[in-house]
C-alpha positions in Angstrom: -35.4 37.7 -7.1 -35.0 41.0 -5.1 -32.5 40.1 -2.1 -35.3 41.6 0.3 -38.1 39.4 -0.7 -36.0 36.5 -0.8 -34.8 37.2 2.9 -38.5 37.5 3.4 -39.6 34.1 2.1 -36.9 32.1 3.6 -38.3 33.9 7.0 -41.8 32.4 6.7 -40.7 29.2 5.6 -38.7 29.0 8.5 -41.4 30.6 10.5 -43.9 28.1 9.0 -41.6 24.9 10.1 -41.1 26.5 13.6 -44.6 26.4 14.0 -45.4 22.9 13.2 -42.4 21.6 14.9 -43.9 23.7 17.8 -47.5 22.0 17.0 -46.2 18.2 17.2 -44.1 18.7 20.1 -47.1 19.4 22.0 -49.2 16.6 20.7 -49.4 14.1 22.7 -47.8 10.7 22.4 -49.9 7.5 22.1 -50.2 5.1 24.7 -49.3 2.5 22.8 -46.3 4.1 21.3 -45.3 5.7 25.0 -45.6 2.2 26.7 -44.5 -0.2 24.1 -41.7 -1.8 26.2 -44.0 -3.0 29.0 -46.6 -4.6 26.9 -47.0 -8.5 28.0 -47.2 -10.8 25.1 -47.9 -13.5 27.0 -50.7 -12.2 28.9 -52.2 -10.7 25.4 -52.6 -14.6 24.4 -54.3 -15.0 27.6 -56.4 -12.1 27.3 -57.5 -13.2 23.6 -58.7 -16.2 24.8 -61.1 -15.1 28.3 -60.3 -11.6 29.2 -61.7 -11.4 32.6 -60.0 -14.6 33.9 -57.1 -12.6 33.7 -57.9 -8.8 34.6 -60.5 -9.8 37.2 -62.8 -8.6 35.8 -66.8 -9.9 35.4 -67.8 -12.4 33.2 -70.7 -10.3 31.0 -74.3 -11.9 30.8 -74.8 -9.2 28.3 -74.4 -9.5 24.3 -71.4 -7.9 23.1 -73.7 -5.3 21.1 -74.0 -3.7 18.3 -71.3 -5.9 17.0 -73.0 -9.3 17.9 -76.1 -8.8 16.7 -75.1 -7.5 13.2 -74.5 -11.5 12.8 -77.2 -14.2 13.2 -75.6 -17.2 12.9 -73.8 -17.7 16.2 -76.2 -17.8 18.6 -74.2 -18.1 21.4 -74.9 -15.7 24.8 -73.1 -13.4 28.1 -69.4 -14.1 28.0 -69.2 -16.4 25.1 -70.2 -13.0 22.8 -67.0 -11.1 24.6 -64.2 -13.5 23.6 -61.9 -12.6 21.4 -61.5 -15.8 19.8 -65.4 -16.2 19.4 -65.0 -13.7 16.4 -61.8 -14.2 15.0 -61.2 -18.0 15.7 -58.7 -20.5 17.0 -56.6 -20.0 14.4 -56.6 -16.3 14.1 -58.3 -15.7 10.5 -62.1 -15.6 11.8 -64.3 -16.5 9.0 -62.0 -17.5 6.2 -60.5 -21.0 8.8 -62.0 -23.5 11.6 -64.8 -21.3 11.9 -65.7 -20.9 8.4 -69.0 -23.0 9.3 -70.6 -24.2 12.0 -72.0 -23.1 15.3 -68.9 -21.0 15.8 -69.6 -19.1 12.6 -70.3 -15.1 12.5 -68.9 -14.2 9.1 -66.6 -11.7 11.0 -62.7 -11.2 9.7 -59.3 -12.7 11.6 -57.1 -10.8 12.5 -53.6 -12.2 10.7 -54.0 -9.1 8.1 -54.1 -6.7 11.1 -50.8 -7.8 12.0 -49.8 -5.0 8.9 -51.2 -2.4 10.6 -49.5 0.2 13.3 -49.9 -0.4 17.0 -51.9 2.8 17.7 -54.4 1.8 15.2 -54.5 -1.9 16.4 -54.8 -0.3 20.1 -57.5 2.1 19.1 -59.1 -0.5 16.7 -59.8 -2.7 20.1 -60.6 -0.1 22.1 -62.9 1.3 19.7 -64.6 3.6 22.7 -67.8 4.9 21.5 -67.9 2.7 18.5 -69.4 -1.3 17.8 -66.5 -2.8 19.1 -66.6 -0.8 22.6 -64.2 -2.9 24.5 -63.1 0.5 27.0 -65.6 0.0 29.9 -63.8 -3.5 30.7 -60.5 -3.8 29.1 -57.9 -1.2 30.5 -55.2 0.3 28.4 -52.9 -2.0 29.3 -55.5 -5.0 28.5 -55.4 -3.1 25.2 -51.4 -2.9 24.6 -51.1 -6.3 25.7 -53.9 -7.9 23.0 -51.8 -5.4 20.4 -48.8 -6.9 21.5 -50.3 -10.4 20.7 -51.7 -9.1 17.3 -48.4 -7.8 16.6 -45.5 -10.0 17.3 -47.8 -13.6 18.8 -49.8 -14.8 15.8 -49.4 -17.9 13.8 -49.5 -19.2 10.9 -51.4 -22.8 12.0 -51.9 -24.1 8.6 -47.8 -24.7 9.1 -48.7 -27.4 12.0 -51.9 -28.6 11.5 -52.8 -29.4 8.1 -56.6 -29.3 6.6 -58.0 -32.5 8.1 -57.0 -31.4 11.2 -53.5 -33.1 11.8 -50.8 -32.0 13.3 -47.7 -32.0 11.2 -45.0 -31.9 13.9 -42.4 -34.3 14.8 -44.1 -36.3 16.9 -41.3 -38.0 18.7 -39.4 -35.1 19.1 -43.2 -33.6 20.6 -42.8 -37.1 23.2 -39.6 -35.5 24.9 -41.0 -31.7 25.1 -44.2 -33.1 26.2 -42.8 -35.6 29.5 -40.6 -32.3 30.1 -43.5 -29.6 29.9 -46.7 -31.0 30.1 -46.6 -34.6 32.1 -46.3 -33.4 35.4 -50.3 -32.0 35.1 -51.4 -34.0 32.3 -49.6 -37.3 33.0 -48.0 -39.3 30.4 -51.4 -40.6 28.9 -52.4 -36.9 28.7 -55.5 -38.4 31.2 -55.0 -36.8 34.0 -57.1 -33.5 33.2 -60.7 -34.0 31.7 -61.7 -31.8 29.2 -64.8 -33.6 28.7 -66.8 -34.9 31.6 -69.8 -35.7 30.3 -68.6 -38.8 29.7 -66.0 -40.8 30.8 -62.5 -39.1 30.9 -61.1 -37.2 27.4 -57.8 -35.8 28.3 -55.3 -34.1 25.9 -55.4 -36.4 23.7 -59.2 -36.0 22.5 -58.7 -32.5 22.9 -55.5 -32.1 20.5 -57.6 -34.1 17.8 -60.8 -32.3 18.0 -59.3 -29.1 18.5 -56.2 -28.9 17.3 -56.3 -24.8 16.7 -57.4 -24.4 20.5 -54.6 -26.4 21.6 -51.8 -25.1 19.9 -53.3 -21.7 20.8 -53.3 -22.8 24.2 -49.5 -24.5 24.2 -48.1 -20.9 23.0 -49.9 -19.1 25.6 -51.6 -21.2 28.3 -54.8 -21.6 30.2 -56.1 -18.0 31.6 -57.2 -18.5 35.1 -54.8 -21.7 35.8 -51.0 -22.6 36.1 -50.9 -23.4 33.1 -47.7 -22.3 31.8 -47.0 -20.6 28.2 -44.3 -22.4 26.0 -43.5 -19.1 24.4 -42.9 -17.6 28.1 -40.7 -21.1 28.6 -38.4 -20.7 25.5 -39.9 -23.0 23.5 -40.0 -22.0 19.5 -43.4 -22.5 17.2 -41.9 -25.5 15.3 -41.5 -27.4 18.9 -44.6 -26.4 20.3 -46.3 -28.1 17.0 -44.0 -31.3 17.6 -45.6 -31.5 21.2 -49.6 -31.2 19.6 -48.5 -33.7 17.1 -47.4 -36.3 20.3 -50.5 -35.7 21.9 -53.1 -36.0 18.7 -51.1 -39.8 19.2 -52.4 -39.8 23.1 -55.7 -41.7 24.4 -58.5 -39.8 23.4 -60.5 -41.4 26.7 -63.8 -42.6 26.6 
């Protein structure tokens, strides 16, 4: 090759590559990526399960539309329509686990395959402004990173605690001692002290841990949104003990 036209080529490639360094620099970063570190886990679990017990915000009368009504099966109304566990379940995998029939049941996807994808998509996936699942005009961005940061790094696998049927699989006498050390002091020892049921008679954990067992471990991990209710995540406790404390309380009074 002729020395000059080879200078010349190396010049525009060079050139070329100067110009799309230039291009990216100037790009933007995404939020997600840019604010990463300060995303709350813990608060993502609380988000997932009511939203607006946590950010303030207003309980929506409204249907979560179009989304909602491209099912017909759940017939549920307002707030029930904007919870993220309406639509992708308990135990995280939507139509293929507890809500695979039922009232509960929409036909819509979990979300335990999303866990694959990138933040920014995840982030932009729930934000989804414009689009059917329009969650911008009452989630923030930081609502946003926080329910990524769930979907990310706070899903289970529950079929490794609580088995078809329903039961948990945990150690339950190991769950005794986590439970008196975590949970008495609201519950009580019976697991009667809170009602979860008042229609009749008092059903305290106990009937709650057996007839859902999904919604309490979720709960355990994360906690109650709009209570004290404290997360065993936030308080060091590891998956494997939080099942050994669902599996004491499935052996609690289930009221009456």
């Amino acid at each position: 090759m002729n020395p000059r036209v080879q200078i010349f080529t190396l010049f525009a490639l060079v050139l070329v590559v100067g110009l799309a360094a230039c291009d990216s620099s100037t790009e933007p970063e995404h939020y997600a990526d840019a604010n990463w570190e300060s995303a709350d886990l813990v608060r993502g679990g609380l988000l997932f399960d009511k939203w607006w017990k946590v950010n303030s915000g207003t309980e929506p009368t409204t249907l979560f539309d179009p989304i909602w009504s491209s099912q017909t099966t759940n017939t549920r109304t307002g707030g029930d329509t904007w919870r993220c566990k309406e639509c992708h379940g308990w135990d995280y995998v939507g139509k293929d686990g507890r809500y695979s029939s039922g009232s509960h049941y929409t036909g819509f996807d979990g979300l335990w395959t999303s866990r694959a994808f990138s933040r920014t998509i995840l982030f932009d996936s729930i934000k989804d402004t414009h689009g059917d699942h329009d969650l911008s005009g009452v989630l923030s961005d930081q609502d946003v990173l926080d329910l990524t940061r769930f979907i990310v790094d706070g899903l289970v696998n529950m079929s490794l605690y609580i088995d078809a049927s329903g039961n948990a699989t945990g150690n339950a006498t190991a769950g005794l001692t986590l439970y008196d050390a975590n949970c008495a002091s609201c519950h009580g020892t019976d697991g009667l002290t809170l009602d979860f049921n008042s229609a009749d008679g008092v059903q305290g954990i106990g009937w709650l841990s057996n007839d859902n067992p999904q919604e309490t471990l979720h709960k355990l991990r994360w906690g109650h949104p709009g209570s004290t209710m404290p997360s065993m995540v936030e308080n060091g406790l590891t998956d494997q003990q939080t099942g050994d404390i669902l599996a004491h309380a499935q052996t609690l009074s289930q009221g009456g």
